[in-house]
N, C-alpha and C positions, 0 to 999 in steps of 0.2 A: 417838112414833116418826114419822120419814117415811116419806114416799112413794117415795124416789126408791129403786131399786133397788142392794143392796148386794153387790157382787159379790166373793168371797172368792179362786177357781180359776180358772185363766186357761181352765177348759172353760164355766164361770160366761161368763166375756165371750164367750166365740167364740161361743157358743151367741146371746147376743142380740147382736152385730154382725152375726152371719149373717141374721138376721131382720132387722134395719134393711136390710141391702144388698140381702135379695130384695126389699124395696119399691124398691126403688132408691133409696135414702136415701144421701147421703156422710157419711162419720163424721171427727168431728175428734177432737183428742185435749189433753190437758192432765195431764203431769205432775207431780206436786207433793210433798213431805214434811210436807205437812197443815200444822197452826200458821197457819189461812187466813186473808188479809182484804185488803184492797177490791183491792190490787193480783195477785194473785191472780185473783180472780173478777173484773176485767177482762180478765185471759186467756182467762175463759170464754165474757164476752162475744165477744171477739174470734174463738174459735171457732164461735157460735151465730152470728156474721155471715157463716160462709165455709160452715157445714155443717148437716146437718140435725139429726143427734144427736150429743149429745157426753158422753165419758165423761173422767174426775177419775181418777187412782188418786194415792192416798196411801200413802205409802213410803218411812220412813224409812234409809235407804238405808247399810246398815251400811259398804258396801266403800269410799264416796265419803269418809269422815273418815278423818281419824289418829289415832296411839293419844292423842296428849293431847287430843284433840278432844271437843266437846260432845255425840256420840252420847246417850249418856246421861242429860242433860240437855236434853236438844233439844224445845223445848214440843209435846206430845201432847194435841190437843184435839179429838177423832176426834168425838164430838156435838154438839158445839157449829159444825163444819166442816162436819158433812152437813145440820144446817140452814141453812147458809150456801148450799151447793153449790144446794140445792132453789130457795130464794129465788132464784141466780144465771139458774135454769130449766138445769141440767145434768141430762141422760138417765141419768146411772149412775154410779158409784163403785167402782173395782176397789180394794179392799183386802183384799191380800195379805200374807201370814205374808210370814215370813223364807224357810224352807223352800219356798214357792211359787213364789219366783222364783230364789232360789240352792239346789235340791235338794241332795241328797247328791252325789258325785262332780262336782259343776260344779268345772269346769276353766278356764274360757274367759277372758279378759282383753280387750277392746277398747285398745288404743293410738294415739291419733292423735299421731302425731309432730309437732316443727316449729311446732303452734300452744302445743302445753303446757308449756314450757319457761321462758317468761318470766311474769310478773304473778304471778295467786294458783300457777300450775300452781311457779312457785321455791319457795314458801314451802310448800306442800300436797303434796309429792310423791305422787307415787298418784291424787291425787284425780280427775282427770281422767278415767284410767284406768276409777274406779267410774262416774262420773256416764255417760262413754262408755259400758259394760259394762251397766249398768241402761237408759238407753235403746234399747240395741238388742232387749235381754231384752222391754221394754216392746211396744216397736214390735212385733216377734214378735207378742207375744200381741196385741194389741188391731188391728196391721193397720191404721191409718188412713189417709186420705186426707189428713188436716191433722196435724198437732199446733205447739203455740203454747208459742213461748218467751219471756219477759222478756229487754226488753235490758238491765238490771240487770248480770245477769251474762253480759256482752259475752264476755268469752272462752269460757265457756260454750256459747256461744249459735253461736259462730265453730266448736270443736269438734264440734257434733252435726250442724252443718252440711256440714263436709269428711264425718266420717263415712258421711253419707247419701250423699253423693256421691261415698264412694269404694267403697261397700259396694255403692251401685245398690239401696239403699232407697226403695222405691216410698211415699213422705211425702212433702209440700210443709210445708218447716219457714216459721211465719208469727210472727214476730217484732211482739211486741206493746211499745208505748211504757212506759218505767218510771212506774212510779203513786207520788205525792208526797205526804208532808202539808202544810197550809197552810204550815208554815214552810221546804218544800223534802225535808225529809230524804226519803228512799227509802224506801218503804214495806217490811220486812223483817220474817216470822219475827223474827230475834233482836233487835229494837229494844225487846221485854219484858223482856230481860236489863239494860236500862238504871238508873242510877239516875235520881234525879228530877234534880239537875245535869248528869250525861253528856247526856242526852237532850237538853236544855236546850242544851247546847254540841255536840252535834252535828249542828244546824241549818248550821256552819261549813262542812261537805263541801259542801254546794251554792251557799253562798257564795263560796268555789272556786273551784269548775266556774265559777258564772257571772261568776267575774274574767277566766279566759281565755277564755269566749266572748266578751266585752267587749274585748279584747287584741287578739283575731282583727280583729275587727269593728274595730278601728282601724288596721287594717292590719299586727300584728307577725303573721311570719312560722316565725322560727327558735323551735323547741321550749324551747330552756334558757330564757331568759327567762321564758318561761308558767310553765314548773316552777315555776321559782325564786320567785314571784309567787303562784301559787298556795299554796305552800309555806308561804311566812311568812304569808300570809293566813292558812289552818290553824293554823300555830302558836300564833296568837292567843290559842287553848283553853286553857286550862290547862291539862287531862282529855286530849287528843290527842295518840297517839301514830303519826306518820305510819310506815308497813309499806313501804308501796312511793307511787310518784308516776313514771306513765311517761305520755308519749304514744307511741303504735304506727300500727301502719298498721292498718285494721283487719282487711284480712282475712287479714295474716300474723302479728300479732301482735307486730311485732319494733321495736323502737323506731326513730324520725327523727327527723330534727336542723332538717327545713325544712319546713314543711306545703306541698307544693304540689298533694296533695289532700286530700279529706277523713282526718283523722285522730282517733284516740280517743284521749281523756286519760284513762285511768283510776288509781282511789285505790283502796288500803286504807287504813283506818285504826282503830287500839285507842281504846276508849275501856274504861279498867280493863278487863275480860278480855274484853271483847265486840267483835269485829271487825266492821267494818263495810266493804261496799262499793258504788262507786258511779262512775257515768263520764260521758262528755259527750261527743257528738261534734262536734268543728271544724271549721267548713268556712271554708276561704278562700275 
């Protein structure tokens, strides 16, 4: 067993936030659907830099899939996570049933319009909807002063962000750098789903990304090209099945045609049934 405290009821966390904040401690915050590793628990760090205690919840978060989606299969490794979380030096662990955070009669929906519409939010409908709906649920209970997103999931990250700001959620959302293996890929839960060749050939995604940083950097401008560039670079794979390939603006999501400021490229991509995703920001 560890140490670190395992908090099940959101009277469970109120109870010891309230105790951190009569010290006068700031609390950061780090949400997650467990399956943890290094990118991850560099979130945590990135919290432990801004706050004094920090708490993890693990939550596999039913409302944020679709029906043909991995729920079910979504790797659960609740022991092996909370010795991680200890190691990372995280204050506490809110893991919560189903029922604790969606009770009976919960009715509620969070919808951020305008940014959900294009990328994963075309292919995921809903999903947004949950990932919105559970952070705010989150927020509620634990109350922080921080909480810490990967920019991985860039539109993700653009969503909780309007949210906060249109809700007048008293959080400073801190956006932490995506965490890479030696060979580039993105550090992700589902990169377990891989086989020993997908893996192998989805080192490609960031070989991508870094053809049209490369592009920028010599000066092209207009997006299609980078696509298109990008694209066949990808395709190289055998195993890779490109989903989407846009660049947007970042912080409305919506595609352009001429970088004349910073913009995001982002990808999905199948490798046999395991989606993958991953982005890069362009600056002219």
């Amino acid at each position: 067993m560890t140490g670190i405290p395992v908090l099940r009821t959101s009277d469970n966390v109120r109870t010891l936030v309230d105790s951190w904040r009569g010290a006068g401690m700031r609390v950061g915050f780090v949400p997650t659907m467990g399956a943890l590793h290094q990118g991850h628990l560099s979130l945590v760090s990135a919290a432990l830099e801004q706050t004094d205690r920090v708490i993890v919840s693990i939550f596999v978060n039913p409302s944020q899939f679709g029906p043909e989606e991995d729920l079910d299969s979504y790797p659960r490794t609740f022991t092996r996570d909370l010795m991680k979380l200890e190691e990372a030096g995280a204050h506490g662990v809110f893991f919560p049933s189903e029922t604790e955070i969606y009770p009976d009669g919960f009715s509620t929906s969070v919808h951020v319009s305008g940014l959900t519409e294009n990328l994963c939010g075309k292919y995921r409908p809903g999903h947004f909807n949950g990932v919105a709906t559970v952070c705010a649920v989150l927020f509620g209970i634990v109350h922080p002063d921080v909480a810490v997103f990967g920019r991985k999931d860039a539109q993700q990250l653009a969503v909780i962000r309007r949210m906060v700001k249109d809700l007048r959620l008293d959080v400073d959302i801190l956006a932490a750098d995506i965490f890479r293996e030696p060979d580039g890929l993105a550090m992700s839960s589902r990169n377990s789903y891989l086989s020993p060749d997908e893996r192998k050939q989805a080192a490609v995604i960031f070989g991508g990304l870094s053809k049209a940083v490369e592009m920028v950097s010599k000066g092209e401008r207009h997006t299609e090209p980078i696509c298109i560039a990008v694209r066949e670079f990808i395709s190289r794979a055998a195993l890779a099945e490109i989903q989407y390939l846009e660049i947007v603006d970042i912080n409305t999501m919506k595609p352009v045609d001429m970088l004349t400021t910073p913009g995001l490229l982002a990808i999905a991509v199948y490798f046999g049934k395991t989606r993958l995703i991953d982005n890069v920001i362009l600056k002219p």
